[in-house]
C-alpha positions in Angstrom: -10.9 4.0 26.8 -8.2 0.5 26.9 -8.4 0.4 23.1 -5.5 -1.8 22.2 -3.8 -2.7 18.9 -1.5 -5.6 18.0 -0.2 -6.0 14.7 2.4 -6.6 12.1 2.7 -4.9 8.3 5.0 -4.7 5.8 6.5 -1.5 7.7 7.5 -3.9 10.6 7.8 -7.4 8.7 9.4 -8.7 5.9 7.1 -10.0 3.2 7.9 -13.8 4.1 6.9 -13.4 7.3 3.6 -11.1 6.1 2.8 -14.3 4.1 2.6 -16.9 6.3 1.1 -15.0 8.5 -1.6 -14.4 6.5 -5.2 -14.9 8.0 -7.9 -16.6 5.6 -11.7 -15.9 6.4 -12.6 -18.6 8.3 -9.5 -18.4 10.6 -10.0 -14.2 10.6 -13.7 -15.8 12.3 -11.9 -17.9 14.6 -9.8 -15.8 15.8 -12.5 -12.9 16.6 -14.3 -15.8 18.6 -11.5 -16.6 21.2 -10.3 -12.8 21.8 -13.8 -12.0 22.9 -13.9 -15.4 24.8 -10.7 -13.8 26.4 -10.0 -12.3 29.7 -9.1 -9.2 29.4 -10.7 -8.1 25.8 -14.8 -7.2 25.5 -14.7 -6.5 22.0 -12.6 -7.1 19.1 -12.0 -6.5 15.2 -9.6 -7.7 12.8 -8.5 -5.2 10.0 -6.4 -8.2 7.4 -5.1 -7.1 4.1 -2.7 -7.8 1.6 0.2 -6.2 3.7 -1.2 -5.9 7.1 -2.6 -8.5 10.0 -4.3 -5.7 12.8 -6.0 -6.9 15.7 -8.0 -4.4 17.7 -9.9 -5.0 21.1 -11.2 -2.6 24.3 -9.3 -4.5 26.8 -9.2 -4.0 31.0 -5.6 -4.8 31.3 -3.0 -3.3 29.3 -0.1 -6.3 29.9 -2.6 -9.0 29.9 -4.2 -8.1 26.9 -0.7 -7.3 24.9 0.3 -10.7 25.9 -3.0 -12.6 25.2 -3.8 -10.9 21.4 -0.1 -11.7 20.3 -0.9 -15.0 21.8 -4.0 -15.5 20.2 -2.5 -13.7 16.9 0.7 -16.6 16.7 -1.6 -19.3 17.3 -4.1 -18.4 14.4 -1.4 -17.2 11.9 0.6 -20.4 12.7 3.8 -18.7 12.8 5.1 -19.2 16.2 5.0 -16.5 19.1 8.8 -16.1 19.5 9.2 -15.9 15.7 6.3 -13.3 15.6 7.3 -11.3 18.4 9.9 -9.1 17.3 8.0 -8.1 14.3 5.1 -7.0 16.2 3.9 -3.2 16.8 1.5 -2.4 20.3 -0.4 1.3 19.7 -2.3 2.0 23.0 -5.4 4.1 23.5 -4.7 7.8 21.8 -1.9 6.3 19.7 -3.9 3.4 18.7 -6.6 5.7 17.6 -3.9 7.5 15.6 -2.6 4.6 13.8 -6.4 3.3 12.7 -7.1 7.2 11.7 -3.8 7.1 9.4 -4.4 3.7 8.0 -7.7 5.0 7.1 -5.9 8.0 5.3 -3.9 5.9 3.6 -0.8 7.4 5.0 0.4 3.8 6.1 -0.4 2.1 3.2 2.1 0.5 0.9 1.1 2.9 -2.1 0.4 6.5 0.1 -2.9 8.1 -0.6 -4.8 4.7 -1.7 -7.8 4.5 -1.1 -8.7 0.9 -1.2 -8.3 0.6 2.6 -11.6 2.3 3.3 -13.7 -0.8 1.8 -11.4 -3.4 3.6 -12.0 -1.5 7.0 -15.6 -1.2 6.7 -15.4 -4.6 5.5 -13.7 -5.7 8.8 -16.3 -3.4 10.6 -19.2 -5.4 9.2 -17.3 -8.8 9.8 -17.1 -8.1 13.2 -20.9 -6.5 13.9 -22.0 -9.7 12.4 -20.5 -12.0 14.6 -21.4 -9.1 17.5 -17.7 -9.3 18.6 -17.7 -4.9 18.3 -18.9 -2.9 20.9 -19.7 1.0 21.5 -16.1 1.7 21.2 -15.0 0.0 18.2 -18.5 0.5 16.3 -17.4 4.5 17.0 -14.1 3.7 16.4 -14.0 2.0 12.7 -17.1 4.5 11.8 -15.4 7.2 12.7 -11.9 5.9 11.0 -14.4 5.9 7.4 -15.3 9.4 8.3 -11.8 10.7 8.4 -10.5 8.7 5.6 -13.3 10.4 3.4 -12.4 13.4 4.6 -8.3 13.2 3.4 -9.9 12.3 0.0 -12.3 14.8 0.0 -10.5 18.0 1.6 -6.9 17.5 0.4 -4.8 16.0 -2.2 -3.8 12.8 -0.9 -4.6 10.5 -4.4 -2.0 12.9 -5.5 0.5 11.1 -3.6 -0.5 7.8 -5.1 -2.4 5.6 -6.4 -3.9 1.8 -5.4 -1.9 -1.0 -5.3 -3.1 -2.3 -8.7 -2.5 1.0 -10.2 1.2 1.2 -9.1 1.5 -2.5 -9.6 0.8 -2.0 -13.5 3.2 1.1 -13.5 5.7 -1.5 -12.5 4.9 -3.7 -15.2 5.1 -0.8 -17.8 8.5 -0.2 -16.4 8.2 3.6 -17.1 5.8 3.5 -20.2 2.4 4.8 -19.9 0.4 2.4 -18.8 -2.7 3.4 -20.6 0.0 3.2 -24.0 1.2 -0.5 -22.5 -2.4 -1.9 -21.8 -3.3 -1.1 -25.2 -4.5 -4.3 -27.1 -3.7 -6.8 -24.7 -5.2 -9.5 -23.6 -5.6 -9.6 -20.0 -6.8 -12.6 -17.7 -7.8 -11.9 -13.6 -7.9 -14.8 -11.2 -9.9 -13.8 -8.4 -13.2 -11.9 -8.3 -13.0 -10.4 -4.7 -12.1 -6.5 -4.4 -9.0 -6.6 -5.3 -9.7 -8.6 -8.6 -12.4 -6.7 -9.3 -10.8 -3.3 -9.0 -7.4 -4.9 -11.0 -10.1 -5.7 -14.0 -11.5 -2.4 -13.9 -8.7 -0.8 -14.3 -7.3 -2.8 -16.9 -10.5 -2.5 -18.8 -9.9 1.9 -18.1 -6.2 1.0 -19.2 -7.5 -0.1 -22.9 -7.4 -3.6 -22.8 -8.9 -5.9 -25.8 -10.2 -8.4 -23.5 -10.3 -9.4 -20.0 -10.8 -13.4 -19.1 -12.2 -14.3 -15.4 -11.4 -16.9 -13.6 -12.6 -17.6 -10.2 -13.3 -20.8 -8.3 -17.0 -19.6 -7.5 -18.7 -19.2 -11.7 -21.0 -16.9 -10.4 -18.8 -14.4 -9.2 -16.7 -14.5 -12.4 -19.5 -14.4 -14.6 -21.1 -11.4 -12.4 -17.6 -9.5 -12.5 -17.4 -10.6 -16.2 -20.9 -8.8 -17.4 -20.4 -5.5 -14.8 -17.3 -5.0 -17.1 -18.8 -5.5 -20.5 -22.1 -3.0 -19.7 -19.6 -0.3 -18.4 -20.2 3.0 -20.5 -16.7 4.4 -19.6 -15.0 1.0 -21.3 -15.0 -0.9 -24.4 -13.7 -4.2 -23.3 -14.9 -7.6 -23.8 -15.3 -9.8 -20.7 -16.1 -13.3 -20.2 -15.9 -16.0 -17.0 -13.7 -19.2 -17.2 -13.8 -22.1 -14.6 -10.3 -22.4 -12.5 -9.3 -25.9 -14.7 -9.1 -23.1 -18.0 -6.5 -21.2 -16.2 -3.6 -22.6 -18.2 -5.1 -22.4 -21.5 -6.4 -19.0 -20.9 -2.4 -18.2 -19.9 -0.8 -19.0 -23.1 -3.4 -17.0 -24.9 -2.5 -13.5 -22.1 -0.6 -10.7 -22.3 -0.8 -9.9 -18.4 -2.1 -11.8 -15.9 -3.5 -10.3 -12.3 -3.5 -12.9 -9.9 -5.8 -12.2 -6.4 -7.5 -15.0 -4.4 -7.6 -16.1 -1.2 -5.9 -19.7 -1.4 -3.6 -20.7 0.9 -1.3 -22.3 -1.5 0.0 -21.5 -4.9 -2.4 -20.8 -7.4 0.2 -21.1 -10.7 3.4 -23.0 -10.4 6.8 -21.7 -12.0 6.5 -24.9 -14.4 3.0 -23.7 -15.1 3.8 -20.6 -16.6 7.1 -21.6 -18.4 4.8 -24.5 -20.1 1.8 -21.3 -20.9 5.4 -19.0 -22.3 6.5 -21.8 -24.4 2.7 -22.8 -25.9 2.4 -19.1 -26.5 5.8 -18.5 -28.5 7.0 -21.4 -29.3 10.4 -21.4 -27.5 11.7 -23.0 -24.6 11.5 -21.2 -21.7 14.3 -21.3 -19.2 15.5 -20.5 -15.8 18.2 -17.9 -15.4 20.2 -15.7 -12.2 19.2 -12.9 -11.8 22.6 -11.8 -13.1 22.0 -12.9 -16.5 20.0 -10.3 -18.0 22.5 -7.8 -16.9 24.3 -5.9 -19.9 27.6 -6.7 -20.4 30.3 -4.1 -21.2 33.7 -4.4 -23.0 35.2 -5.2 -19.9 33.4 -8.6 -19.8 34.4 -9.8 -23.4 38.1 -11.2 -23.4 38.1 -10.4 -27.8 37.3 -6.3 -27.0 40.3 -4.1 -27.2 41.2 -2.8 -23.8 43.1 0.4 -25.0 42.9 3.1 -22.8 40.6 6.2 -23.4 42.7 9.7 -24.6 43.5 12.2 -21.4 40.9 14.8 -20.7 43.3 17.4 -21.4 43.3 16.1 -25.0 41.5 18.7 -27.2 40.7 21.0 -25.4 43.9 23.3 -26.6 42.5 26.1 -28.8 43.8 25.4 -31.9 42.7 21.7 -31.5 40.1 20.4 -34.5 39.5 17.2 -33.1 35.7 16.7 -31.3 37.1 14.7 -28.4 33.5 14.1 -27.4 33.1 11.9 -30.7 36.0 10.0 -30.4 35.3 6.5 -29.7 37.2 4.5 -27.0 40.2 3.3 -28.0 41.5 5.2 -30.8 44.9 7.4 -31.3 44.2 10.9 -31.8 47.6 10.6 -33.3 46.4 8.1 -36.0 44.5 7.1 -38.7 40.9 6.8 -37.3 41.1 9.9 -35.3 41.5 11.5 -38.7 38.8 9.4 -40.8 36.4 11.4 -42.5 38.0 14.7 -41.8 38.2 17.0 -44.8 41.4 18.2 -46.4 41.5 21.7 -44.6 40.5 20.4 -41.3 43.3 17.8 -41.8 46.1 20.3 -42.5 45.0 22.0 -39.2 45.3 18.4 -37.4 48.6 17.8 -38.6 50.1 21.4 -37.8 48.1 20.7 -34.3 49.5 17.0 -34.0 53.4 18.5 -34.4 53.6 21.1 -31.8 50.6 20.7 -29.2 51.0 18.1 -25.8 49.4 15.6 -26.3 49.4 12.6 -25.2 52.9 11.0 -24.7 52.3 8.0 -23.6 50.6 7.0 -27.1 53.3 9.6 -29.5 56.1 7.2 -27.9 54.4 4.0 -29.8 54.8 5.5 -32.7 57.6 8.2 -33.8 56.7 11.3 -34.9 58.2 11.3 -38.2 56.0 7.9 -38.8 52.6 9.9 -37.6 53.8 12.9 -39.8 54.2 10.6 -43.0 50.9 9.1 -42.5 49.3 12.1 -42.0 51.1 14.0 -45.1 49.7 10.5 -47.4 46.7 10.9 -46.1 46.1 14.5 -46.7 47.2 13.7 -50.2 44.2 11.3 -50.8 41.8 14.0 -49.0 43.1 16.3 -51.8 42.3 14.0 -54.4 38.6 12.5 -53.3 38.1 15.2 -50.8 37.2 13.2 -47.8 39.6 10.2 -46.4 36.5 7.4 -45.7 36.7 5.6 -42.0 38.3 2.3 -42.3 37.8 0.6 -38.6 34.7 1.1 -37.2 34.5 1.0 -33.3 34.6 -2.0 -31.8 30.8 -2.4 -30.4 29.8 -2.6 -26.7 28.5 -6.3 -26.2 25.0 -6.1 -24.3 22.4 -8.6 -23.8 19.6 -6.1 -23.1 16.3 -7.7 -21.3 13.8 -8.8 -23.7 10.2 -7.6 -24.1 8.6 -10.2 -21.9 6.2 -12.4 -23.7 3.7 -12.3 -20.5 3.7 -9.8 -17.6 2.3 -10.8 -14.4 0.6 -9.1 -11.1 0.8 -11.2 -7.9 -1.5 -8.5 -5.6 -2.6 -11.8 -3.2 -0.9 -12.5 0.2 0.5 -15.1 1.0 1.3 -15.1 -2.7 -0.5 -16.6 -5.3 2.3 -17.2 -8.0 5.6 -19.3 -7.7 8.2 -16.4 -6.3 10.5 -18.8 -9.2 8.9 -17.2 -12.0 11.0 -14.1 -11.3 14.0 -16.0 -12.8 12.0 -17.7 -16.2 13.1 -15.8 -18.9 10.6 -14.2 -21.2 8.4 -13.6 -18.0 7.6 -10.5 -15.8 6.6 -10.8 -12.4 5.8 -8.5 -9.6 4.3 -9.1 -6.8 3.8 -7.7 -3.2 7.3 -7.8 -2.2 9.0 -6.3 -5.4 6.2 -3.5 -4.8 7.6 -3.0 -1.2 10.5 -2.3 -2.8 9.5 0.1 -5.1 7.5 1.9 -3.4 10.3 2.9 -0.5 11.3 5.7 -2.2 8.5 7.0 -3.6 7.8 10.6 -3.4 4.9 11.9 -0.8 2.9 15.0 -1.5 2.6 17.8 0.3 -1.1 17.3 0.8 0.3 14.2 3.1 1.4 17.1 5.8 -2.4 18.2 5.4 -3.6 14.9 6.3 -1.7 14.3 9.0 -3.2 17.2 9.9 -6.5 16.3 9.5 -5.8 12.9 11.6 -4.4 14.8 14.6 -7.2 16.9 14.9 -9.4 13.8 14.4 -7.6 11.9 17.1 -8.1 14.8 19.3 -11.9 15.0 18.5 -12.9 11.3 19.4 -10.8 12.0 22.4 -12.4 14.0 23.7 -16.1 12.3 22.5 -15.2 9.2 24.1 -14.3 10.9 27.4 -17.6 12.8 27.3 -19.3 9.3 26.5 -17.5 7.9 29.8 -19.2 9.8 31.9 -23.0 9.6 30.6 -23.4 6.1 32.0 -23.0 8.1 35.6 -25.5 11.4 34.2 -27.8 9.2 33.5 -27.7 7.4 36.7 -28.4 10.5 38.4 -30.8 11.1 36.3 -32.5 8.2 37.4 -32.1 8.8 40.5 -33.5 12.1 40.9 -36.8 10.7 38.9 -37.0 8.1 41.8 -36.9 11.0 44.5 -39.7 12.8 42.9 -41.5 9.8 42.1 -41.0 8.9 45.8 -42.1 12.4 47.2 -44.8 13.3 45.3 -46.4 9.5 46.1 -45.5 10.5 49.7 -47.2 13.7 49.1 -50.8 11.9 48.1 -50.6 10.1 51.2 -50.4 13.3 53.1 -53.7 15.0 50.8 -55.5 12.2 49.7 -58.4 14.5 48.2 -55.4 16.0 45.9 -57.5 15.9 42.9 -55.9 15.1 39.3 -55.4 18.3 37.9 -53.6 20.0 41.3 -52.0 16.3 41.5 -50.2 17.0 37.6 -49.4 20.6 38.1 -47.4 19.5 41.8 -45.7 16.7 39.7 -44.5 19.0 36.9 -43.6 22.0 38.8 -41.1 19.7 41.2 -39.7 17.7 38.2 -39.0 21.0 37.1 -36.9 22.1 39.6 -34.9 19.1 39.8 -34.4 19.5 35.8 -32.8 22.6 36.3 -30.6 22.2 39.6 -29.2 19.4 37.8 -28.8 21.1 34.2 -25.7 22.9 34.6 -23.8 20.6 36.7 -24.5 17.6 34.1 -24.0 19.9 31.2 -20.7 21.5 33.1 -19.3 17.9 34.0 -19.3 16.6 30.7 -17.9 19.6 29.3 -15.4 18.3 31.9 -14.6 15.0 31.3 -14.5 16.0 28.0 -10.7 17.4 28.6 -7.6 15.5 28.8 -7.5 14.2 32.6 -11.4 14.6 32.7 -12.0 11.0 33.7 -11.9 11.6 37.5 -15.1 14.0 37.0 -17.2 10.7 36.8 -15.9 9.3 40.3 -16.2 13.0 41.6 -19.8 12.6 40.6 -20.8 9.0 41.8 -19.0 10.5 45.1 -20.8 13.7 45.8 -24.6 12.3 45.1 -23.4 8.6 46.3 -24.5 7.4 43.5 -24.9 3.3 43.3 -21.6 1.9 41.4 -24.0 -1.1 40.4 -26.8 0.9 38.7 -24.2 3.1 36.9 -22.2 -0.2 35.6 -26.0 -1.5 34.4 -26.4 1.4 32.4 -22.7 1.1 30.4 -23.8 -2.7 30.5 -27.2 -1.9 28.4 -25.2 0.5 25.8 -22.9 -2.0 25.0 -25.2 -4.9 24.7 -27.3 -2.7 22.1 -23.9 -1.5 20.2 -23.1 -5.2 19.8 -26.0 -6.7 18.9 -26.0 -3.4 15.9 -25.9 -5.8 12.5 -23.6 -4.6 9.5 -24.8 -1.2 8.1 
């Protein structure tokens, strides 16, 4: 096995570099054509996603081919080589293996545990079957990838650990509501009607939304998504297609807004969405720093009073009746509001505690204590008398500017990015896209099912190992094989010419009984040599074998020739 990887994701590249780099279809085609056409590669796939660019190829040359698929990667993705380079990752042979397995699992996905990768790598599987670019080894390679991605769903816990990207995206959005209690009622409009669309409007439509508007550049696809939602059984929703051009109308009518397509540019503007925020409420819609929504303390008002908060030791002597707790910033416990609202007992005890306890000096020497014991005598006099002294001076308030409910929320999921990175700063709007997910997503918490998986991949790894190894050495059992068909076809030809009176029924029982022989001198060895080459190291079992029965090197390199002409020419499943 030369199975080679080169690639870049948002584990090794920032999401500005992820973007330009992104690969559209036709350029995904190209770029499958020339790393065949290449040297040192015989087959090739690209895996391309929202947050990763993966090209894989069975290569002869380990150097050559690192240098000529991040070549070939660079040119295509139009972001230069040097510029590329340091954000690039090389997995080779078992490790490569490993990171396909794991990507499978989800356990390298920017959400752990989704599951959405399986349909983009059998999508990338089919891509490159059709344009014959995968041979035996990535056919068994991506195939067996969707086995062992099944199999983390199936044996462990791994959704546990999270969710797809659209699900975790409209978590973000809810901003720690439920999302099921935030979709409720809205109005929700999808651009896009690939995958990633499609499963954003499904689960939208699962979340409880009123209604779900399509828009997509192909009508029949939005019309096709739009009538698969209405006729679900699990969902109420009601669905219908738009062209493109009714984007911003549709926008001032939305709620939220899931953006997914496959355009290279910008699908909506910043201006564009502050003009469908204003037609929707009415009010100018401006940008802000980022700064600005932040709340603003005390500290940032110059009119606040800036009087220091009581000691901690205040009130917590025994005979102390005063809540500390409650007391606001900025009041005396020595004076009037400390006291307001106390009752007449509760008072008494306050002054007795006031005159003998230490408090706190620094605010007793602003104001002498025969002052604070007057005011405190007059006002237990009034407590006497209406039975409760009423607060005059209510805390001064905290100024905040808390962030308002946005008027629409909106889910960039496409890459490179399909709305205006701008809109972050229009007030009134929501955005988050791939790289605000990034960074949510850093510190989310794994399961423990993830140890399980990893598991599971290991194992896996090991397995198609060990198959492939096996597989490296049939092309040389069948040789012999052949070979030792040739001998007896040879001998037993020789054999007539030696009784040519055999008759046919002596002339069968010869040719059976010898074929027989050879089958079993030759079943344990084969058998024996492919448990073998099965085994780490095991490759040198196939040379030991050409050796010993001097087999032809040509008719054994025929025979891997054939297999992987037939694996190519395999269509999409």
């Amino acid at each position: 096995m030369s199975l080679l990887v080169v690639g870049l994701s948002h584990r090794s590249a920032p999401v500005s570099v992820l973007e330009r780099a992104a690969l559209g279809a036709d350029a995904q085609i190209k770029l499958l054509q020339d790393t065949v056409a290449a040297e040192p590669a015989t087959e090739a796939a690209v895996l391309a996603t929202c947050n990763r660019i993966e090209l894989y190829a069975d290569v002869d040359k380990f150097h050559a081919g690192v240098a000529e698929l991040s070549t070939l990667l660079a040119q295509h993705s139009g972001v230069g080589l040097d510029e590329l380079t340091p954000y690039l990752y090389v997995h080779y042979e078992d490790r490569a293996v490993h990171h396909l397995f794991s990507v499978a699992c989800g356990l390298d996905s920017m959400v752990v545990g989704e599951g959405q990768i399986l349909g983009q790598i059998k999508d990338s599987l089919a891509k490159a079957q059709e344009l014959h670019s995968a041979g035996r080894l990535l056919n068994d390679l991506f195939q067996q990838a969707l086995r062992v991605g099944k199999r983390a769903h199936s044996e462990t816990g791994i959704d546990r650990a999270g969710q797809s990207l659209v699900t975790f995206g409209l978590e973000q959005l809810a901003e720690g509501t439920d999302v099921t209690a935030w979709a409720r009622g809205k109005k929700a409009l999808v651009i896009g009607a690939g995958s990633m669309s499609s499963l954003a409007a499904a689960t939208l439509a699962r979340a409880g939304v009123a209604e779900i508007v399509v828009a997509n550049r192909t009508a029949d696809r939005a019309e096709r998504l739009a009538e698969i939602l209405t006729a679900a059984d699990d969902t109420h929703v009601l669905a219908r297609a738009v062209p493109m051009e009714s984007v911003p109308v549709e926008l001032t009518r939305a709620d939220v807004a899931v953006s997914c397509t496959g355009a290279t540019g910008l699908v909506l503007a910043a201006e564009e969405v502050a003009a469908a925020v204003e037609g929707r409420t009415g009010q100018p819609v401006a940008f802000t720093e980022a700064d600005a929504l932040a709340p603003r303390t005390a500290a940032d008002s110059t009119d606040v009073r800036q009087t220091p908060l009581p000691p901690t030791s205040v009130g917590t002597d025994e005979n102390c009746p005063l809540d500390v707790a409650a007391v606001q910033g900025g009041f005396s416990v020595l004076g009037e509001a400390a006291v307001a609202g106390m009752d007449a007992a509760t008072l008494e005890q306050h002054a007795a505690w006031a005159a003998g306890s230490a408090v706190d000096r620094r605010e007793a020497a602003r104001r002498s204590p025969e002052a604070d014991a007057e005011l405190i005598t007059a006002l237990a006099a009034t407590a006497a008398t209406v039975g409760r002294i009423p607060e005059r001076r209510k805390p001064e308030p905290v100024i905040e500017v808390p962030r308002p409910t946005p008027a629409l929320s909106l889910l960039d999921l496409a890459m490179p990015r399909d709305i205006d990175a701008a809109v972050h700063r229009l007030t009134g709007v929501r955005l988050v896209d791939i790289e605000s997910l990034a960074e949510a997503s850093a510190d989310a918490p794994m399961a423990a099912d993830v140890d399980q998986v990893r598991r599971i991949v290991s194992d896996e790894v090991a397995a198609f190992g060990a198959a492939l190894r096996a597989a490296h050495i049939t092309p040389t059992v069948v040789a012999l094989r052949a070979m030792a068909a040739d001998v007896v076809a040879n001998e037993i030809a020789r054999l007539e010419g030696r009784l040519p009176g055999l008759d046919d029924k002596h002339r069968g029982e010869i040719t059976q009984t010898v074929r027989r022989v050879v089958d079993k001198l030759l079943h344990a060895p084969t058998v024996r040599v492919k448990q073998l080459a099965a085994e780490p190291g095991g490759a040198g079992y196939a040379d030991a074998l050409r050796t010993l029965f001097d087999l032809d090197q040509e008719t054994v390199a025929s025979v891997s020739r054939a297999e992987d002409s037939t694996e190519k020419n395999r269509g999409p499943r």
